[in-house]
C-alpha positions, -999 to 999 in steps of 0.1 A, spaced: -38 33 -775 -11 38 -800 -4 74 -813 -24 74 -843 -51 60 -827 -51 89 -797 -46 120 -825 -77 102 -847 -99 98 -817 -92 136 -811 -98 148 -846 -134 131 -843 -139 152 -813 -131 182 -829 -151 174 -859 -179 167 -839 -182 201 -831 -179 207 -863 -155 214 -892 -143 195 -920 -108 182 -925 -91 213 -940 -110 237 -912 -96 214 -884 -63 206 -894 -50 243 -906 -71 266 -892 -80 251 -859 -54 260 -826 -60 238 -805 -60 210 -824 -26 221 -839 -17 217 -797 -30 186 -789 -12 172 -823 26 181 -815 17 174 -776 3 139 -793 40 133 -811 59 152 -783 44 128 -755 57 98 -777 90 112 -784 95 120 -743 88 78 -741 114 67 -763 139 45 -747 169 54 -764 191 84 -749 207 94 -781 182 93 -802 154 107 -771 176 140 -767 178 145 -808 137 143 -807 133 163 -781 153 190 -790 130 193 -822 100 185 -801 107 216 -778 112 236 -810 75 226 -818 62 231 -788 76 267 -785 64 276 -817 33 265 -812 30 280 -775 39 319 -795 11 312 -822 -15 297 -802 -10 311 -765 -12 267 -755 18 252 -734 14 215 -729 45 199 -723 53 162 -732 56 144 -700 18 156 -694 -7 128 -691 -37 131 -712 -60 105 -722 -78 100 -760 -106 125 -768 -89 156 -758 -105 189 -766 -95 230 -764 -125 248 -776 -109 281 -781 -70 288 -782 -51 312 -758 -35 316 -727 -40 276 -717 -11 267 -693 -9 223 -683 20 224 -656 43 190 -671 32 167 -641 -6 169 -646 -24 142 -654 -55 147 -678 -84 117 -681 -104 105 -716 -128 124 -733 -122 161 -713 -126 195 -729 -112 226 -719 -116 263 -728 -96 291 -735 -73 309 -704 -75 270 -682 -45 270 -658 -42 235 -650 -10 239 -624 12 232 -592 2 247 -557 1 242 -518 24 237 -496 51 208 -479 33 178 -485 0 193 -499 23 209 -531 14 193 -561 -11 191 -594 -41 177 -603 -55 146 -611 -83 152 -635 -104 120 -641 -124 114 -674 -154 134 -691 -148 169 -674 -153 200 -686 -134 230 -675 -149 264 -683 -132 294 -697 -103 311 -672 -109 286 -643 -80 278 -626 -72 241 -611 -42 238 -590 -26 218 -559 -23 185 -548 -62 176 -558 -81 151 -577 -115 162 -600 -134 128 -604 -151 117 -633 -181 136 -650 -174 171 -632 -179 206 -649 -156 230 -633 -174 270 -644 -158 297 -658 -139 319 -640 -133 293 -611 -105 283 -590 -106 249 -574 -80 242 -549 -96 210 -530 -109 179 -547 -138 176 -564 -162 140 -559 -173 124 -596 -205 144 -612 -197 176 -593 -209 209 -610 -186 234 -593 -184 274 -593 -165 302 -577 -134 315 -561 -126 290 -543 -150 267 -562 -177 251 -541 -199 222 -553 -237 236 -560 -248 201 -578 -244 174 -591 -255 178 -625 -221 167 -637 -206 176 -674 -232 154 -693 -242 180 -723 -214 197 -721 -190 167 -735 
């Protein structure tokens, strides 16, 4: 998907939760995020070194700027596929080497970031459709399948199979209801 194509299919996301244009496009954080992470992430592809560094020098400006107005730090070289959703701005920290799937939402405080130790240190893998709940934290070396709702106030440390509904500190798996209704 080309970059227009990725920031349209997330602007009907966000208008399916409703808002018109003008609500969504000036008053709405998260989608100010996901917009200069959507032009960022293309700008941290280009091939060019020259003309690469000039970009992302202005891109970093962006991103820094909107990180101190909207408390939401997604750096370019993240992974995130079309559909991308933050229901509520604030304190939402994507580590640079995570890697986000289609259609996911997240809520306000997420720390999506690097943990473990030798070779369990890493981030997560999150697969596509998954809905991660208000302060849950998802960190390590770890893959969340397709389909999983991750509860507020969580922290999941150890992968997570697809349809999962998962709660706690450290999150255990009490169905598998999955995220449909919550998408």
């Amino acid at each position: 998907m080309n970059v227009i194509t990725l920031i349209h299919s997330d602007y009907k996301k966000y208008k399916k939760y409703g808002g018109n244009f003008l609500t969504i496009v000036f008053f709405t954080q998260g989608f100010w995020a996901v917009f200069q992470y959507r032009i960022a992430h293309v700008v941290y592809k280009i091939k060019t070194p020259i003309l690469k560094q000039l970009f992302q020098f202005l891109c970093l400006l962006w991103q820094k700027l909107i990180e101190i107005s909207t408390g939401i730090s997604i750096p370019a070289s993240v992974s995130i596929g079309h559909s991308f959703y933050i229901g509520h701005f604030g304190g939402i920290i994507i580590n640079a080497k995570a890697s986000i799937g289609n259609n996911c939402n997240i809520s306000q405080g997420v720390t999506i970031g690097v943990s473990g130790i030798g070779e369990k240190r890493g981030v997560p893998i999150i697969g596509d459709e998954v809905y991660i709940g208000a302060n849950a934290v998802v960190a390590g070396k770890i893959h969340i399948g397709n389909h999983v709702l991750i509860g507020a106030c969580s922290m999941v440390n150890c992968s997570i199979p697809d349809s999962a509904v998962v709660i706690g500190v450290p999150a255990i798996i009490i169905s598998q209801n999955g995220s449909k209704g919550y998408i």
